[in-house]
C-alpha positions in Angstrom: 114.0 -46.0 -121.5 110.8 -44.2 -122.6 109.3 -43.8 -119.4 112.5 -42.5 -117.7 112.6 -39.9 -120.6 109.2 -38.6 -120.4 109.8 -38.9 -116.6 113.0 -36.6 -117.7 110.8 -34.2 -119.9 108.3 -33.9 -117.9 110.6 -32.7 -114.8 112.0 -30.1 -117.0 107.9 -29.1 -118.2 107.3 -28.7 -114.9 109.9 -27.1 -112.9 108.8 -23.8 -113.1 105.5 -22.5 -110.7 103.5 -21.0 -113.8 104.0 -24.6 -115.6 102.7 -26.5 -113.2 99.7 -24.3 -111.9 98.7 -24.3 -115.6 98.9 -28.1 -115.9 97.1 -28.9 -112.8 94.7 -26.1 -113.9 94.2 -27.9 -117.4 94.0 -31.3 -115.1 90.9 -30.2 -113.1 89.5 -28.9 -116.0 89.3 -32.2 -117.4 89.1 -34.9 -114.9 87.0 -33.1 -112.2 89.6 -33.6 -110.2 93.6 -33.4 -109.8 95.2 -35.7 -107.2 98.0 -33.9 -105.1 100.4 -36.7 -104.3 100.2 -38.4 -108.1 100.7 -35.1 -109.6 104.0 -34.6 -107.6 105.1 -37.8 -108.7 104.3 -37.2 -112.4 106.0 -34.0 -112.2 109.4 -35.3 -110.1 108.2 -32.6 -107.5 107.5 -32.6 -103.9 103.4 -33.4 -102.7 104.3 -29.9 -100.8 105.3 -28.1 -103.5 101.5 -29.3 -105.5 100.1 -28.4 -102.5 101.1 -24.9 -102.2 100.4 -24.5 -106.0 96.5 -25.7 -105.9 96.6 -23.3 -102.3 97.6 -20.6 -105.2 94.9 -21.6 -107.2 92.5 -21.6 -105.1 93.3 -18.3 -103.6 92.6 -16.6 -107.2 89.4 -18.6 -107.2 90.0 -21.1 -109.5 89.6 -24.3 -107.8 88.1 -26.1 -104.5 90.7 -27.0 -102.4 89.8 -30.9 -101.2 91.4 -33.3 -99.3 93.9 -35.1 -101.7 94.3 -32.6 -104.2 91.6 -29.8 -105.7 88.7 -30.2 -107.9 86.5 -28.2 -110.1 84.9 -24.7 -108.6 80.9 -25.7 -108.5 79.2 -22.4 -108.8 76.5 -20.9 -106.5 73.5 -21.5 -107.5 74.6 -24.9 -109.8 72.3 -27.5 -109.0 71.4 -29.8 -105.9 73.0 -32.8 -106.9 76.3 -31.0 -108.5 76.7 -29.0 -105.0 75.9 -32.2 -103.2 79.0 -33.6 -104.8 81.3 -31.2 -104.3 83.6 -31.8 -101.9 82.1 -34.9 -99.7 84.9 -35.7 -97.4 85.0 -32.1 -96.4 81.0 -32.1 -95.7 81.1 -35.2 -93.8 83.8 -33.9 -91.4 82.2 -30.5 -91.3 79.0 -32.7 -90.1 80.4 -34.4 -87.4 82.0 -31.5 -86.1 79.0 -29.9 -85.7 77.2 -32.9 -83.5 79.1 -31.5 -80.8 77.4 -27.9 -80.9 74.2 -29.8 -80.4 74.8 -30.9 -77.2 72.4 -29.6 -74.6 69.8 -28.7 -77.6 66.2 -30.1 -78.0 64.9 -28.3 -80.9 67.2 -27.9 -83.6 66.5 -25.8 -87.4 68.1 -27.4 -90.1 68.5 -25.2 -93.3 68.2 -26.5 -96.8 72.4 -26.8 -97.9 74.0 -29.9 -99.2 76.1 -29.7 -95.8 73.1 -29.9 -93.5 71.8 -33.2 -95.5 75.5 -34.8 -94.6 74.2 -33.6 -90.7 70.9 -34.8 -91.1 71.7 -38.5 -91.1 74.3 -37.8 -88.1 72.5 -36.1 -85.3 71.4 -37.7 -82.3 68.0 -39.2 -81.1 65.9 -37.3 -78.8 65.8 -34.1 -81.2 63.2 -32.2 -82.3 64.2 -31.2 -86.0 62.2 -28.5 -88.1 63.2 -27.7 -91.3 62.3 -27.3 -95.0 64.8 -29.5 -96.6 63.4 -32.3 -98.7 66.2 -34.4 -98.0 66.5 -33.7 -94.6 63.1 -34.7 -94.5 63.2 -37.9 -95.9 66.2 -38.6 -93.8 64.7 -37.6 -90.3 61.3 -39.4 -91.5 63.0 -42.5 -91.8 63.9 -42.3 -88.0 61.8 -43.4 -85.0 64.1 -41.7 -82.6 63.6 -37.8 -83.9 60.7 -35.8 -83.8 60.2 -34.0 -87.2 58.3 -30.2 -88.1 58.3 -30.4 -91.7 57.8 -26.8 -92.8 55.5 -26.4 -96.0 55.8 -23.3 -98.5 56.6 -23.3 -102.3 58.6 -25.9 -103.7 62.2 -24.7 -105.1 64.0 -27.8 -107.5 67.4 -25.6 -107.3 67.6 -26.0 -103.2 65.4 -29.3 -103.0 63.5 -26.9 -100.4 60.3 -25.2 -99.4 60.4 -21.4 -99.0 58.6 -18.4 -99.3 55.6 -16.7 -97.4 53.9 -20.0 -96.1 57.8 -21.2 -95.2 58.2 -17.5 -93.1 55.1 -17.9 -91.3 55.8 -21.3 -89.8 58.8 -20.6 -88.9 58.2 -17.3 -86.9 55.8 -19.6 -84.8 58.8 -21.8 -83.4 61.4 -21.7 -80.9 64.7 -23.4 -81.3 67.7 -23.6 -79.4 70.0 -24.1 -82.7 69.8 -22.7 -86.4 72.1 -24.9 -88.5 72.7 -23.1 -91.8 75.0 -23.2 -94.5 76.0 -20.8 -97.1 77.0 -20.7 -100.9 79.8 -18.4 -100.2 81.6 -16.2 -97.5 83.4 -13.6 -96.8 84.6 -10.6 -94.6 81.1 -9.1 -95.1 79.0 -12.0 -94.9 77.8 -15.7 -95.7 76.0 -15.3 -99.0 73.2 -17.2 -100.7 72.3 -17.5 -104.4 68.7 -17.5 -104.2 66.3 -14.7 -102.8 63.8 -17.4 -100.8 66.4 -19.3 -99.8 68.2 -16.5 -97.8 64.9 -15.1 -96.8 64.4 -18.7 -95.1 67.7 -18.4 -93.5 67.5 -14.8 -91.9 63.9 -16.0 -90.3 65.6 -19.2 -89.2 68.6 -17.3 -87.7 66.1 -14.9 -85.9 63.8 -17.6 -84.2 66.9 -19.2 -83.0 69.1 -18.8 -79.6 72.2 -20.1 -81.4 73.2 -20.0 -84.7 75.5 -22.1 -86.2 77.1 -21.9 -89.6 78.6 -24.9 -91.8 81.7 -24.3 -94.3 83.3 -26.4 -96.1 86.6 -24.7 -96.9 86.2 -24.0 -101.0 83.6 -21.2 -99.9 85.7 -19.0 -98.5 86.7 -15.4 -100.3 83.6 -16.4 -102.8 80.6 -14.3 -103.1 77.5 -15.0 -104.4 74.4 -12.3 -104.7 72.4 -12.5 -102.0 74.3 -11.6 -98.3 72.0 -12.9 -95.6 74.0 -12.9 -92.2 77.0 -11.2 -91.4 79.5 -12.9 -89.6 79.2 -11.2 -86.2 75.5 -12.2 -86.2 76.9 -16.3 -85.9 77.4 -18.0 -82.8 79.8 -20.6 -84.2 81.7 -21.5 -87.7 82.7 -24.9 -88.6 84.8 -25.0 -91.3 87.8 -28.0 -92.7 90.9 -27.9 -92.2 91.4 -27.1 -95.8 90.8 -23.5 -94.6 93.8 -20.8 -95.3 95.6 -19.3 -92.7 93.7 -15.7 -94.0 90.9 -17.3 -94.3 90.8 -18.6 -90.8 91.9 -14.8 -89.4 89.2 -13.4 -90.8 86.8 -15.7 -89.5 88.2 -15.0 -86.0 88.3 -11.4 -86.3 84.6 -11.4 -87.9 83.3 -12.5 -84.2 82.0 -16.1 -84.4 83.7 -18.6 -82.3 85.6 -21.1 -85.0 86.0 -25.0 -85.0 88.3 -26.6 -87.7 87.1 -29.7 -88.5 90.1 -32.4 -89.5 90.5 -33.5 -92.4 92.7 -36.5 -93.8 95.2 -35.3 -96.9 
């Protein structure tokens, strides 16, 4: 009988919105993570009804909406390895959404986000990759069927990248048909970065390019971080989840760039 009475209790905690959006707040707080489906079943609520609370959520900017469920906002500017975390599934399907935008392409620019390392291990032989992305340059190293411009400049730990003067020069001397960037955060006014060199690298990256492509994963949307280094109508193409609002999604749209929403399983 104990379970079917804190079953019982926890039906009546949890009936109303503001209860439950606190709960699942607290939840994320503390695990990392809140799972959509278990949370409906420990609060004797529908996975929809969750799943329209964590969209509430993460429309106030409180949490990443991921497949499953939500976790914990990462910040811009938080470190490699705890963006390269955040949100995986999301990344990965972002990534092979993109493959198709490269079709056609010989040289391709690959920018230094935790997205663009999911890419790296993805793309296609026959390319000519420049970048300066340690990561992406250990992974495209490590392959006998891509050509690789690894572009020098001062080392940054927060990006795992190379930037700066040295990093500007060699890139104004290339050609490519595709920048692939990614951004901290973006908005109706921009994709955002939260370091100066870093952005800097991206604008010169965008500018050598014929195409520019831009990699989302959904939690990024309506954030802002300090450093605006495109606006949307200077992007080709947006790839973004399928975790992506409704709002969201219209404003990419109306911004300019062609969209693609890449799947993503519940």
């Amino acid at each position: 009988m104990g379970p079917v009475r804190d079953t019982q209790r926890n039906n009546m905690r949890y009936s109303q919105a503001p209860q439950r959006r606190a709960e699942l707040l607290r939840r994320v707080g503390a695990a990392g993570y809140v799972s959509s489906a278990l949370a409906a079943t420990e609060f004797g609520v529908s996975e929809m009804t969750v799943r329209r609370d964590l969209r509430e959520l993460a429309a106030q900017g409180l949490v990443n909406r991921v497949a499953g469920g939500a976790s914990a906002l990462v910040p811009p500017g938080a470190p490699f390895e705890a963006r390269r975390a955040a949100a995986p599934v999301e990344k990965v399907a972002v990534a092979r959404a993109a493959l198709a935008l490269l079709e056609g392409a010989r040289v391709v620019g690959l920018d230094a986000g935790t997205t663009i390392t999911a890419l790296a291990g993805l793309l296609p032989g026959g390319l000519t990759v420049a970048t300066h992305s340690v990561p992406v340059i250990a992974t495209c190293a490590e392959r006998d069927d891509v050509e690789l411009i690894a572009l020098g400049g001062t080392y940054h730990a927060q990006t795992r990248s190379f930037s700066g003067p040295i990093t500007r020069a060699a890139l104004s001397q290339l050609a490519l048909d595709v920048a692939v960037l990614s951004a901290a955060a973006a908005g109706p006014a921009g994709a955002y970065s939260a370091d100066v060199w870093d952005a800097d690298t991206k604008q010169v990256m965008a500018g050598v390019a014929d195409r520019t492509v831009l990699l989302l994963d959904s939690g990024k949307l309506g954030r802002r971080a300090a450093i605006k280094f495109l606006g949307l109508d200077r992007i080709d193409t947006v790839v973004v989840d399928s975790g992506v609002t409704g709002d969201d999604l219209a404003m990419l749209r109306k911004a300019g760039p062609a969209v693609v929403v890449a799947e993503v399983s519940a």
